[in-house]
Structure formats: structure tokens, C-alpha cells
C-alpha positions in Angstrom: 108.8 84.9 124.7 106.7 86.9 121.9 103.8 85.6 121.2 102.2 86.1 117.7 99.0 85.8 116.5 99.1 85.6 112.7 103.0 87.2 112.3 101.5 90.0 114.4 102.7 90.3 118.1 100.1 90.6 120.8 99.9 91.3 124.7 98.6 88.1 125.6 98.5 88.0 129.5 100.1 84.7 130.9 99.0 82.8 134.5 99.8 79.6 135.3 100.7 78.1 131.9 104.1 76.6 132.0 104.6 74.5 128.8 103.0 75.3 124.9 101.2 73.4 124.8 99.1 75.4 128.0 99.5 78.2 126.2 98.2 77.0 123.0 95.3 75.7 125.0 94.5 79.4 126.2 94.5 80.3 123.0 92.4 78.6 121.1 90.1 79.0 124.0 90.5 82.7 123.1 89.9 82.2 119.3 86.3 79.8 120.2 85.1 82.8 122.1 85.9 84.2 118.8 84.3 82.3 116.3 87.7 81.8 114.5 89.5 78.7 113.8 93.1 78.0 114.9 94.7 76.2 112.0 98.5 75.7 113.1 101.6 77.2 115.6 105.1 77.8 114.6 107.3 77.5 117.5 110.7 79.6 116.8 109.8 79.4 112.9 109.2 75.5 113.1 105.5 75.0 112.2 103.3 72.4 114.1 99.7 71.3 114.1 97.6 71.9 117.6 97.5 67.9 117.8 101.4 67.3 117.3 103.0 70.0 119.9 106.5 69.3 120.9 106.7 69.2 124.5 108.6 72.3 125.0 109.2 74.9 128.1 108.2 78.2 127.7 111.8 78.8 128.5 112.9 77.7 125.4 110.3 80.0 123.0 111.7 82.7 121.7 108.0 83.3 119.1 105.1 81.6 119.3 103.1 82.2 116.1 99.6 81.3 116.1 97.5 81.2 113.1 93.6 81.8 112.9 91.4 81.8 110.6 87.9 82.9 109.9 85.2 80.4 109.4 84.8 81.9 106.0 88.4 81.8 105.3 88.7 78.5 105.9 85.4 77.5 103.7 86.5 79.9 101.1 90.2 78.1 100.6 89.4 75.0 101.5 86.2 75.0 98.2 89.1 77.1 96.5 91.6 74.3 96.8 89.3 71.7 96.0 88.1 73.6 93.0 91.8 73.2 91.6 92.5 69.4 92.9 89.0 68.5 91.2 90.3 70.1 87.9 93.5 68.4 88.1 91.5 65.1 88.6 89.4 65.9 85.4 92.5 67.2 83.7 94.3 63.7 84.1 91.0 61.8 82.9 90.8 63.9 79.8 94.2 62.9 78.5 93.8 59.5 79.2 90.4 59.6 77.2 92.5 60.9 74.3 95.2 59.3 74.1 93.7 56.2 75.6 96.9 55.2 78.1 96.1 55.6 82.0 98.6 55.3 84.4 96.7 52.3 86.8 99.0 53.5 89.7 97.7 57.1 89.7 93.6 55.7 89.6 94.3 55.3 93.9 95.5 58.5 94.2 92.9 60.2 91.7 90.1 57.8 94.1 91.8 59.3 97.5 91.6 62.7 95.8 87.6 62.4 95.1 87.3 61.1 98.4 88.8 64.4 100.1 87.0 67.0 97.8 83.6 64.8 99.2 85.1 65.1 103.1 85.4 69.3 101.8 81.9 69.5 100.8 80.6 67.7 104.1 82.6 69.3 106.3 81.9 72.5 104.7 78.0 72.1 104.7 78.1 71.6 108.3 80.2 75.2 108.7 77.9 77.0 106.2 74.8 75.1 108.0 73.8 73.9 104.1 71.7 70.8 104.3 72.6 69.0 100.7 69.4 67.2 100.5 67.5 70.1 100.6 69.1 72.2 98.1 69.5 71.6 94.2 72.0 72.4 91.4 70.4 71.8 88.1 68.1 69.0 88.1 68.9 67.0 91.1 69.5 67.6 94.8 73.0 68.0 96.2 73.1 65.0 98.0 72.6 63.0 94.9 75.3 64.7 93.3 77.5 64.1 95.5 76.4 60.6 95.6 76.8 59.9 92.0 80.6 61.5 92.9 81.0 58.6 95.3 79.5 56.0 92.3 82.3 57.3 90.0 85.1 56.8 92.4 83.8 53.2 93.2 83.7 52.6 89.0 87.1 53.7 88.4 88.5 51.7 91.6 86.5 48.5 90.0 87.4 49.1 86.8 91.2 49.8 87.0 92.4 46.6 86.2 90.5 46.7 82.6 91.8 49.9 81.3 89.4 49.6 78.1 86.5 49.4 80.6 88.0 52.0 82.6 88.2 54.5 79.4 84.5 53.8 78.3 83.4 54.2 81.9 85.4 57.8 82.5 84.0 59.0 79.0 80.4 58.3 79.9 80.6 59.4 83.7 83.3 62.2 82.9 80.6 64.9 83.3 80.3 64.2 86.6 83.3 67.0 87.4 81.4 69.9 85.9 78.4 69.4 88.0 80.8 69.1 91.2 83.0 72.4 89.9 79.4 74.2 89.7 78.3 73.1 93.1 81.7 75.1 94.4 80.6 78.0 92.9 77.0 77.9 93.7 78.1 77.2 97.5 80.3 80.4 97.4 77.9 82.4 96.1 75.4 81.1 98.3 73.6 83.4 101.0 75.0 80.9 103.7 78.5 82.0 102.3 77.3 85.8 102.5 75.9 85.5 105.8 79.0 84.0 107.0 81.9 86.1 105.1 79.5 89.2 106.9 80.0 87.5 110.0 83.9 87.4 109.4 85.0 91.4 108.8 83.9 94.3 110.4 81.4 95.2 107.8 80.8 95.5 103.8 82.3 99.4 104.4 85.9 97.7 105.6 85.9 95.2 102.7 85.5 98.2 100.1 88.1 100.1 101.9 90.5 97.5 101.8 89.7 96.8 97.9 90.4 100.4 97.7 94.1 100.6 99.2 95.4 97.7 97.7 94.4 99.2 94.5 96.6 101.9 95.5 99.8 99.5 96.6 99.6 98.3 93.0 102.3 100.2 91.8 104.2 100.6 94.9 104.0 96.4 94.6 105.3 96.4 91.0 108.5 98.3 91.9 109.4 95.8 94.7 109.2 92.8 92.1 111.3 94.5 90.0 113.6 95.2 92.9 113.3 91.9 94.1 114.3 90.4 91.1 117.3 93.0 91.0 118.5 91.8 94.5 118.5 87.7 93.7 120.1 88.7 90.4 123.1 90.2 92.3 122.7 87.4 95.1 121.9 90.3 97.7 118.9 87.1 99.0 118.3 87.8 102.2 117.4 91.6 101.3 115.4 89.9 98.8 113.8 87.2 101.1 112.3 90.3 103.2 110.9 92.0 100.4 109.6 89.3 98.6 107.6 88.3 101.7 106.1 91.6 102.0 104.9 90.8 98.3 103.6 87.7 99.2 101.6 89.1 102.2 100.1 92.1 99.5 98.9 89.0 97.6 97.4 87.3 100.2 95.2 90.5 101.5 94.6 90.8 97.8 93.4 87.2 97.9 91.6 87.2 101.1 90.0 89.8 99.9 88.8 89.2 96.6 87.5 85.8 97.9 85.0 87.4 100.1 83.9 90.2 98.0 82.1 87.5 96.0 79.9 85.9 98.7 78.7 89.3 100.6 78.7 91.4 97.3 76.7 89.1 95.1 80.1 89.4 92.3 80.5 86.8 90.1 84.4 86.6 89.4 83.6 85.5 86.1 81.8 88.1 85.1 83.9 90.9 86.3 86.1 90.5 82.6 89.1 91.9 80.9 90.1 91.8 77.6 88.3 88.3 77.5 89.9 87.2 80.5 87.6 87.1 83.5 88.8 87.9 87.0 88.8 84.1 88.4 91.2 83.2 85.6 93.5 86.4 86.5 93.6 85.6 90.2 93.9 81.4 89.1 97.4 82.9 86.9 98.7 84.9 89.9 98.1 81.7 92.2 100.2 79.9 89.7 102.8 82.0 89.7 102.9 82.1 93.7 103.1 78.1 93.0 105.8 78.2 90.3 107.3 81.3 93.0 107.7 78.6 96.1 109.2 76.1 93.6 112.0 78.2 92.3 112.6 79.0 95.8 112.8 75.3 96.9 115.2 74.5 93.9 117.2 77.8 94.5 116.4 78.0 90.9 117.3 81.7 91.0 117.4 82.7 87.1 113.9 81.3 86.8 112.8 82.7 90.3 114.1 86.4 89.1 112.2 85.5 85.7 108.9 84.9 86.9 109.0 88.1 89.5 109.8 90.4 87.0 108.6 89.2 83.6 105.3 87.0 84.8 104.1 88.0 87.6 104.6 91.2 87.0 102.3 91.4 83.5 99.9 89.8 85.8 99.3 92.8 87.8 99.9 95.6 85.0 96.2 95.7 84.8 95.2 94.4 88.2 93.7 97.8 88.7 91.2 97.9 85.9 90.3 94.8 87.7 89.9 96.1 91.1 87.8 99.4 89.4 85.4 97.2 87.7 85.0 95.2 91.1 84.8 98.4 93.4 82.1 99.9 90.9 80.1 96.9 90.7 80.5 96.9 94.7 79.2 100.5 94.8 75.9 99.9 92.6 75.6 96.9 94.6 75.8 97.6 98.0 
């Protein structure tokens, strides 16, 4: 059996474990002494949570792939994601404001949807050691904010069977999702956030390094899309399976990366601009893409899959690298 920890195989010494679940147990013992989080095992490619192990012998494991995270990792994606799910919530209330049709079915899953994007601000103020009463965006604490997050959910969920009622409330509460969206930023560019993304690498000096070579990979990374797009055209998909997922783990380093320049760098994504686009709306289009990337792939939608490789994403990292000079400038005035 290989065990992996993060697609990476390790010598991890075995003693008396006999099933995965032991092993998984010694583990994540191993990550606590740590201070990382383990966030899921695939057992011979088939991925399972640490609370829903298959009661397997160790006979039977070929791999055992255990993936860890940073604390800061897991703040910084899990604020990311609700960034994007609080957008798409917004998104939804806007067009019903205009056009003045809501869909009544999708006011429970816009309701369970505020109510997990307040669960990601708890949880994540008790990681980041943030008490929300004691800290204020704009006018008003954190905690009230939050609050008035919860009031809004309760009005649409009372209000959903009178949709004129429902529209008049939305329109006069709909600010309520700027406020929250600022709060995300604030909280990753908080010194909490700092203290803790420091806590997470090796130092400031490994972070520029790493900006550095994936600068240099940029063009390296442009002629495997192109190839890549080359080998599903021809249906050669397995050679272009492998390569694509080298791709995919460039972008996530890229990812990883930028993320955490913010918080111990002091860089406002926003800021750091190009041609009028700022950063977070460049790395925003190559998430999309990564998202439009998995769908293609689930539809063996090849044409559009080849398309987006070599047409889209590719434009999106033509200039990537002015990008990454602004950021490692700023990073070198700054540090």
C-alpha cells in the first residue's frame, strides 16, 4: 500500500494499524501535531470523508491519498467560496427586482444558502480568533451585521408566499450583500488572516519565491494548453487527461498562492490592475474557466472542452505575468 499525502507519496511508518480507518486515525493525529486540517481520503481513487470510511483491509489499498490543508487554506477558500455563493444569491435577487417574477421554489434554497455563508463566518472567526462583536465594518459591529443577515433570511422565508411583498422587502433590504461581501474582504485582509497565512508557509521569502517560478512556468503552461487541446482534438484523451492535470495543479499553486499573498503582504487584489481589469476579477475568470473546464469534462463535451483550453483560458494567462510583476514589485516595496 502507498500512502499519499496530498498526491505526494510519503514514508509513513506503520505499527499495529490493521484497517483505514486506523490508519487514517494516525494520521490526522499526525496533521493536529501539525496545525493542519485533514479535509478528505481517497481510497484507490474513490474519495471519502474521515466520518464516512468504508470498512476496508489494508490488504485491499493499493493508495491511500490523504488531503490536508492549512488553517489558512481552509479560511481562505472557504470566505472565497462564500464570496461567490453570496454573489450568486444577490445575482438571483437582482433579476427578480427587475423583472419582478421570483421563482418561490428557489427562496429555500437562496434561505439555506444565507444560512451557510453565516455558519462560514462563525466557524471562520473562531479559526482566525476574530470576536465579531468587537470589531466594526462601516458603522456597526460585525455581529450586527451579521445579525441583520439573519433578519433578511427570516423576511424573505415570511414573505415568500406574497411575492409583491417579497419584491418590496428584497429592494429595501438588498444592500444587505454588499456589507456581507465587504466583511469577506476586510476578514482576509485582516492581521488575524496575516498572522495565520504566516503561520501556514515557511516564511514571506518562500511565498515570493514561489510567485517568482510560477511566473516563469507561464509559458511553459501555455504550450501544454495548446497541446492539450491538440491531443482531445485527435481523441489521444488519456495523454491529454495527464497533462491537463498537471495544468490544473499549476493553477492551483497559482491560486494558493495568490490567496495568501494578500493577507501576509498587505495586497489588495483589487488594486493590483490591468488594463482596467483588477487582479480578483482575472483570477474570478480563470476560476470560471476551471468551472466551465470540469463541465466539459463531465459532458465529454470535447469541441467545447478543446475550445475553452486553447482560446479562453489561454487569453487569460497571455498577460498573467504583467500580473505577477506588479504583485512581486508591490511585494518587494512591501516586505
Amino acid at each position: 500500500m502507498e500512502i499519499q499525502i496530498n498526491n505526494c507519496p510519503v514514508n509513513f511508518e506503520l505499527h499495529n494499524e490493521k484497517t483505514v480507518g486506523d490508519v487514517v486515525n494516525a494520521i490526522v493525529d499526525w496533521t493536529q501535531h501539525r496545525n493542519l486540517i485533514f479535509t478528505e481520503t481517497a481510497i484507490n481513487s474513490n474519495c471519502y470523508s474521515i466520518d464516512k470510511l468504508p470498512d476496508i483491509s489494508l490488504d485491499d489499498v493499493e493508495t491511500l491519498n490523504c488531503f490536508v490543508q492549512s488553517k489558512a487554506d481552509v479560511v481562505i477558500s472557504s470566505l472565497n467560496d462564500a464570496a461567490d455563493y453570496c454573489a450568486k444569491v444577490q445575482a438571483f435577487f437582482n433579476e427578480a427586482i427587475t423583472t419582478g417574477k421570483i421563482d418561490v421554489d428557489e427562496i429555500e434554497n437562496a434561505s439555506a444558502g444565507i444560512e451557510w455563508i453565516i455558519e462560514i463566518l462563525n466557524k471562520n472567526s473562531e479559526l482566525l480568533d476574530i470576536n465579531f462583536n468587537e470589531i466594526k465594518y462601516k458603522d456597526d459591529t460585525v455581529f450586527s451585521h451579521i445579525g441583520k443577515f439573519i433578519e433578511f433570511r427570516n423576511g424573505i422565508n415570511s414573505n415568500k408566499k406574497d411575492i409583491d411583498k417579497l419584491l418590496i422587502f428584497v429592494n429595501k433590504e438588498k444592500d444587505i450583500f454588499s456589507v456581507i461581501d465587504g466583511i469577506f474582504k476586510m476578514i482576509l485582509m485582516s492581521d488575524n488572516m496575516r498572522s495565520l497565512a504566516i503561520q501556514s508557509i515557511d516564511s514571506p521569502d518562500v511565498l515570493l519565491n514561489t510567485l517568482i517560478n510560477i511566473k516563469k512556468e507561464i509559458p511553459a503552461q501555455i504550450k501544454i494548453l495548446e497541446e492539450i487541446a491538440v491531443l482531445y482534438q485527435t481523441r489521444t484523451d488519456d495523454s491529454g487527461a495527464r497533462k491537463l492535470d498537471f495544468f490544473i495543479n499549476f493553477i492551483f499553486n497559482y491560486s494558493r498562492t495568490c490567496f495568501q499573498i494578500s493577507p501576509v503582504f498587505g495586497v489588495d487584489p483589487e488594486k493590483i490592475v490591468i488594463d482596467g481589469v483588477p487582479l480578483s476579477d482575472k483570477n474570478n475568470e480563470i476560476q470560471n474557466h476551471l468551472n466551465n473546464i470540469t463541465d466539459a469534462m463531465e459532458n465529454n463535451d470535447i469541441v467545447n472542452l478543446s475550445d475553452i483550453l486553447e482560446y479562453e483560458m489561454k487569453s487569460s494567462l497571455e498577460n498573467l505575468e504583467i500580473y505577477i510583476d506588479m504583485l512581486i514589485d508591490f511585494v518587494k516595496r512591501n516586505a
